[in-house]
N, CA, C and O atoms as CSV, one atom per row, in Angstrom:
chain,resi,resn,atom,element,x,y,z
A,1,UNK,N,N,6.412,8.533,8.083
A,1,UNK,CA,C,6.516,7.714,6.893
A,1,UNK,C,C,6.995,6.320,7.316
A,1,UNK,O,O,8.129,6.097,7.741
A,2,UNK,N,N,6.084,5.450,7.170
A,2,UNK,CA,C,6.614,3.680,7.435
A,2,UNK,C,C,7.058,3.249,6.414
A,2,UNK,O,O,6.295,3.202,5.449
A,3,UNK,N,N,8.658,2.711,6.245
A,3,UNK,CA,C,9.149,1.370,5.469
A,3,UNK,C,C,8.506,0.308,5.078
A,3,UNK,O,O,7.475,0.008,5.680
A,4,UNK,N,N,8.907,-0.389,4.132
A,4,UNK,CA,C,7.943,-1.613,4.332
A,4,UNK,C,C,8.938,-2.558,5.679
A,4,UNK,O,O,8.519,-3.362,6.512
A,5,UNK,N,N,9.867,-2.222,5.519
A,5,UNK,CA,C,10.314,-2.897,6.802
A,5,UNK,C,C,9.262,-3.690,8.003
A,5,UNK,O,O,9.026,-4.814,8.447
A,6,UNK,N,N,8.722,-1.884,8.213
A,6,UNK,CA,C,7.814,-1.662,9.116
A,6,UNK,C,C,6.012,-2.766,9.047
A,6,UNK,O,O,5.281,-3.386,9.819
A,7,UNK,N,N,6.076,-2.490,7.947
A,7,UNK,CA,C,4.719,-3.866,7.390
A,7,UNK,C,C,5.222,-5.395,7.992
A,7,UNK,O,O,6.212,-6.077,8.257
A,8,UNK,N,N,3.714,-5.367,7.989
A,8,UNK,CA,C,3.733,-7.257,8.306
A,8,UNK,C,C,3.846,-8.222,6.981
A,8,UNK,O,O,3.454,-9.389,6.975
A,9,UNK,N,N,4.221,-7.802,6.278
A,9,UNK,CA,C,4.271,-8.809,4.748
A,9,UNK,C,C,4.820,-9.877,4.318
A,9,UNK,O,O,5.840,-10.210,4.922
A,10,UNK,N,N,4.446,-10.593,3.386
A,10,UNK,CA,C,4.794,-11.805,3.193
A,10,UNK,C,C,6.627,-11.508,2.353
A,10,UNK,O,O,7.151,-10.526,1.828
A,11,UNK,N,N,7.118,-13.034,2.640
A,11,UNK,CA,C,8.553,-12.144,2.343
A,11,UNK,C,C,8.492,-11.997,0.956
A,11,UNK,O,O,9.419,-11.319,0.512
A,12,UNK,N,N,7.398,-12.571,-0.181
A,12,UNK,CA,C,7.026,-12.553,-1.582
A,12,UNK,C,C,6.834,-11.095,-1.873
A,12,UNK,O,O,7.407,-10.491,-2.780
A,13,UNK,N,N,6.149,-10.684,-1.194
A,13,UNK,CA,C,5.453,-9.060,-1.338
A,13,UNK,C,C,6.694,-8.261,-1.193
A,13,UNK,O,O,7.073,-7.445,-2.033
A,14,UNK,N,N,7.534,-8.636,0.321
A,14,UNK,CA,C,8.642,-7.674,0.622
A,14,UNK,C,C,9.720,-7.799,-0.753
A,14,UNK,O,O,10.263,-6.811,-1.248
A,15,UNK,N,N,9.856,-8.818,-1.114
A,15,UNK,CA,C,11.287,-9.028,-2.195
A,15,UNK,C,C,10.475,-8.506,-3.093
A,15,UNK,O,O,11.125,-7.489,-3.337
A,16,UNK,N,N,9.324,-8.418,-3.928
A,16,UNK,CA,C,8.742,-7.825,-5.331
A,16,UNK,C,C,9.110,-6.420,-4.953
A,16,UNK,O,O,9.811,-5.743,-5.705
A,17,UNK,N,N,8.556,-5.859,-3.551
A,17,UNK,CA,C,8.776,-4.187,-4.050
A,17,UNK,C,C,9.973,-3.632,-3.247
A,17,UNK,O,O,10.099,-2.451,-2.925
A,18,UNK,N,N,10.987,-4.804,-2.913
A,18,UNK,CA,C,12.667,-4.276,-2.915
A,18,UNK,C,C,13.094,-4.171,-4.115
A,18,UNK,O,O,13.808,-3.235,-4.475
A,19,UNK,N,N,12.608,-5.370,-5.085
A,19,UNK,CA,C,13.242,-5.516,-5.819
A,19,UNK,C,C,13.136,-4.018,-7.297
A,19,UNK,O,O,13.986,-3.492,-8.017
A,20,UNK,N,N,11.316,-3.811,-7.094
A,20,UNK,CA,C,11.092,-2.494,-7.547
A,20,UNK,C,C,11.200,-0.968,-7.171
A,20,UNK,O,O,10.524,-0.025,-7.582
A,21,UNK,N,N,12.082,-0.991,-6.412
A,21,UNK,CA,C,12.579,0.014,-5.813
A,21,UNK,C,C,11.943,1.101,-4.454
A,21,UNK,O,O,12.412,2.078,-3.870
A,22,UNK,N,N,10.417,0.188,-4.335
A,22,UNK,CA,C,9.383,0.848,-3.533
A,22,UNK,C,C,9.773,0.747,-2.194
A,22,UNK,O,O,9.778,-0.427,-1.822
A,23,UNK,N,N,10.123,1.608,-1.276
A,23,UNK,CA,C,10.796,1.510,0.330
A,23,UNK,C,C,9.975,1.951,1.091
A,23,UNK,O,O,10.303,1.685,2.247
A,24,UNK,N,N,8.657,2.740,1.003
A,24,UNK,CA,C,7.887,3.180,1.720
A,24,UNK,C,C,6.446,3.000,1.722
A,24,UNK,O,O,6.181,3.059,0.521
A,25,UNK,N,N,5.415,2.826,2.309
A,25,UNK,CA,C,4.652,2.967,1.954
A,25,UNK,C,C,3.227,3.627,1.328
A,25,UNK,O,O,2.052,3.406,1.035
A,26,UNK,N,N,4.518,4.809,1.375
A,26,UNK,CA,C,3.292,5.626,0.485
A,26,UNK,C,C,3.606,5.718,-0.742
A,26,UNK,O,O,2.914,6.302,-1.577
A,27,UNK,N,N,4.935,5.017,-1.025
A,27,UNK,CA,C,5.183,4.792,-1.940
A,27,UNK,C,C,3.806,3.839,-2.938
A,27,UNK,O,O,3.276,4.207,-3.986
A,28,UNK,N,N,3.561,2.640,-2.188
A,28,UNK,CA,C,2.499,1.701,-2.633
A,28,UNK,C,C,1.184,2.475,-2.860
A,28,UNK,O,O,0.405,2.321,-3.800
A,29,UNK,N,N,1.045,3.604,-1.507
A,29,UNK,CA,C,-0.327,3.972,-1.798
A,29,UNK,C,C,-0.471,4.508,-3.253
A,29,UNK,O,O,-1.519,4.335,-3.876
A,30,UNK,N,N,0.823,5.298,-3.896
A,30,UNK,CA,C,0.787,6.049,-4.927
A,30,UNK,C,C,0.429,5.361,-6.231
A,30,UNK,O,O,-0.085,6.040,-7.119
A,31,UNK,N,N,0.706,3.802,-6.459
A,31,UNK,CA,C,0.683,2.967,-7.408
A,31,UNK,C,C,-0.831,2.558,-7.938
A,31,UNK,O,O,-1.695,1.986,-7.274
A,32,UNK,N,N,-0.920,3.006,-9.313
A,32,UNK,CA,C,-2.018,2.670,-9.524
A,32,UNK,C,C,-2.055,0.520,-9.956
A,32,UNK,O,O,-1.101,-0.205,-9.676
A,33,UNK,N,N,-3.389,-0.007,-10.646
A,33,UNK,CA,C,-3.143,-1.024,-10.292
A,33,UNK,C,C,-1.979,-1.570,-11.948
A,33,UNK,O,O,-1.421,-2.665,-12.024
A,34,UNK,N,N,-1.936,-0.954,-12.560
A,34,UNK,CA,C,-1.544,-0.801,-13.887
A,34,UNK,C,C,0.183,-1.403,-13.494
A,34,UNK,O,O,0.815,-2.435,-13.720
A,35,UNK,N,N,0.446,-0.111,-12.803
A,35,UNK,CA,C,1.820,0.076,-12.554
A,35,UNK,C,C,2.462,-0.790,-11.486
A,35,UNK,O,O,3.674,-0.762,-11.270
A,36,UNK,N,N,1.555,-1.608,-10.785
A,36,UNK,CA,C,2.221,-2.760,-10.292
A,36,UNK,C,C,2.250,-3.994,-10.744
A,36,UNK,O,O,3.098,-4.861,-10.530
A,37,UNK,N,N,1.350,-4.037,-11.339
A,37,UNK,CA,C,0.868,-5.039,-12.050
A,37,UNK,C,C,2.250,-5.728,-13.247
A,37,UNK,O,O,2.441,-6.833,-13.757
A,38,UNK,N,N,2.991,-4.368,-13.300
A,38,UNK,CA,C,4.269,-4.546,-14.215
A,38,UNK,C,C,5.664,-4.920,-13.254
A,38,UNK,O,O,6.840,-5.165,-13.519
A,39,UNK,N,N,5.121,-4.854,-12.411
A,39,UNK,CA,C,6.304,-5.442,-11.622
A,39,UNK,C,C,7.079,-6.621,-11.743
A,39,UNK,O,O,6.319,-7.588,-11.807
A,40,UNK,N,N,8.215,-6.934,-11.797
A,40,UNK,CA,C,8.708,-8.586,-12.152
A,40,UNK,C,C,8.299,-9.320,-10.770
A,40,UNK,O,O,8.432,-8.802,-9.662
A,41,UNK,N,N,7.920,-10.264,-10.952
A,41,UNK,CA,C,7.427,-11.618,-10.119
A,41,UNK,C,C,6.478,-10.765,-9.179
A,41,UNK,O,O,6.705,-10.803,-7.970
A,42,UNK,N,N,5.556,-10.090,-9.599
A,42,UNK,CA,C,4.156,-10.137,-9.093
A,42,UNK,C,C,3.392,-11.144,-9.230
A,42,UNK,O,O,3.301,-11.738,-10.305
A,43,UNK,N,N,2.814,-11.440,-8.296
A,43,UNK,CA,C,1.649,-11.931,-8.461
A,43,UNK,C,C,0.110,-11.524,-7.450
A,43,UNK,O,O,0.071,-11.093,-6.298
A,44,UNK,N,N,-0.889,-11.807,-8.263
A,44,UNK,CA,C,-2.359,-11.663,-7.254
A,44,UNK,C,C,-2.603,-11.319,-6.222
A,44,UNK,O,O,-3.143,-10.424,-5.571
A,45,UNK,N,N,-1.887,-12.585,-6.146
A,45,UNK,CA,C,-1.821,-12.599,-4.463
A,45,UNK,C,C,-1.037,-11.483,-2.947
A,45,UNK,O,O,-1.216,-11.330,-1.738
A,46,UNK,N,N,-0.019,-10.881,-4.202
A,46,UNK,CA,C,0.495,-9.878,-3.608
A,46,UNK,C,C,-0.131,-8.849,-3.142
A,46,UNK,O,O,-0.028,-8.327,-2.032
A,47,UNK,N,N,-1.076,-8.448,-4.415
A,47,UNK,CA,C,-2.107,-7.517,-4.882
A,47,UNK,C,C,-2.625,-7.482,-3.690
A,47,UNK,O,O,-2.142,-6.805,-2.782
A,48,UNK,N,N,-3.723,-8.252,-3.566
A,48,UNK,CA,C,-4.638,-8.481,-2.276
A,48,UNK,C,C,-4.121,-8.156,-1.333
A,48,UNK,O,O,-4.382,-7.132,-0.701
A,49,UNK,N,N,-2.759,-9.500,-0.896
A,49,UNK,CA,C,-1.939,-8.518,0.374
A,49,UNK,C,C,-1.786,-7.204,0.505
A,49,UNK,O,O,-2.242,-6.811,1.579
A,50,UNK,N,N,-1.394,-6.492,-0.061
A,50,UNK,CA,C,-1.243,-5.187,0.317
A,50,UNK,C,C,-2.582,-4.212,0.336
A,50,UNK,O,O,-2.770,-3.149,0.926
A,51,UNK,N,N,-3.493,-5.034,-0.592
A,51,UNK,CA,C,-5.038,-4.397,-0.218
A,51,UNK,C,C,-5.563,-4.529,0.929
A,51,UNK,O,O,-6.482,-3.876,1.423
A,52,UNK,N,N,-4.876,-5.525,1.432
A,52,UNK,CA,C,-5.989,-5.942,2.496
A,52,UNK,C,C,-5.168,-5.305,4.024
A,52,UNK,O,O,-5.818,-5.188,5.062
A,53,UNK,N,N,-3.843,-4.977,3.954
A,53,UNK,CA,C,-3.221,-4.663,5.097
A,53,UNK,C,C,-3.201,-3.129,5.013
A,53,UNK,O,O,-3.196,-2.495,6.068
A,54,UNK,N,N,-3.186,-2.355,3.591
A,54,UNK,CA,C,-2.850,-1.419,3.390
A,54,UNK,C,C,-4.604,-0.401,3.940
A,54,UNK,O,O,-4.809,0.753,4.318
A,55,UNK,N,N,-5.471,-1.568,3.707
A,55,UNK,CA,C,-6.824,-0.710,3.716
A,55,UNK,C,C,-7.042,-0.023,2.200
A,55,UNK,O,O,-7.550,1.093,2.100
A,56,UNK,N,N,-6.625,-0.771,1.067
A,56,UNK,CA,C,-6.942,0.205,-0.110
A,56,UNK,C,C,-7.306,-0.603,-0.935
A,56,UNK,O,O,-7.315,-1.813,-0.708
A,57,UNK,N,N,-7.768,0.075,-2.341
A,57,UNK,CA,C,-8.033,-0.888,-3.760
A,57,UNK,C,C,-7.430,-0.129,-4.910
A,57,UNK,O,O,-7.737,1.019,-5.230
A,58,UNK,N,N,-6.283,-1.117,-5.662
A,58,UNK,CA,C,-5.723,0.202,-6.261
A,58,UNK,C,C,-6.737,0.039,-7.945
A,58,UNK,O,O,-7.291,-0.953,-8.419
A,59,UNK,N,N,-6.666,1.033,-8.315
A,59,UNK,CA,C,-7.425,1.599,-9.862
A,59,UNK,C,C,-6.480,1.497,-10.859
A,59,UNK,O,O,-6.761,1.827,-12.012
């Protein structure tokens, strides 16, 4: 199980899902796109990031 520690992420991405309590990343895989989307200070761009490092598209 990798931390996001462990990710290469922007420190925008890292502080949104400290701040939402997400520490792992399967935590992220689990998120549909709904439920991040509600995150405080998300943005787009986050989105993508983690699509694009994670290898996924969330629904």
């Amino acid at each position: 199980m990798k931390s996001i520690e462990e990710l290469d992420l922007s420190v925008r991405t890292y502080n949104v899902l400290k701040t939402n309590g997400i520490n792992y990343e399967s935590e992220i895989r689990e998120l549909s796109l709904r439920e991040i989307s509600k995150f405080s200070n998300i943005r787009k761009s986050c989105i993508y990031e983690l699509e694009e490092l994670l290898d996924i598209k969330f629904k």
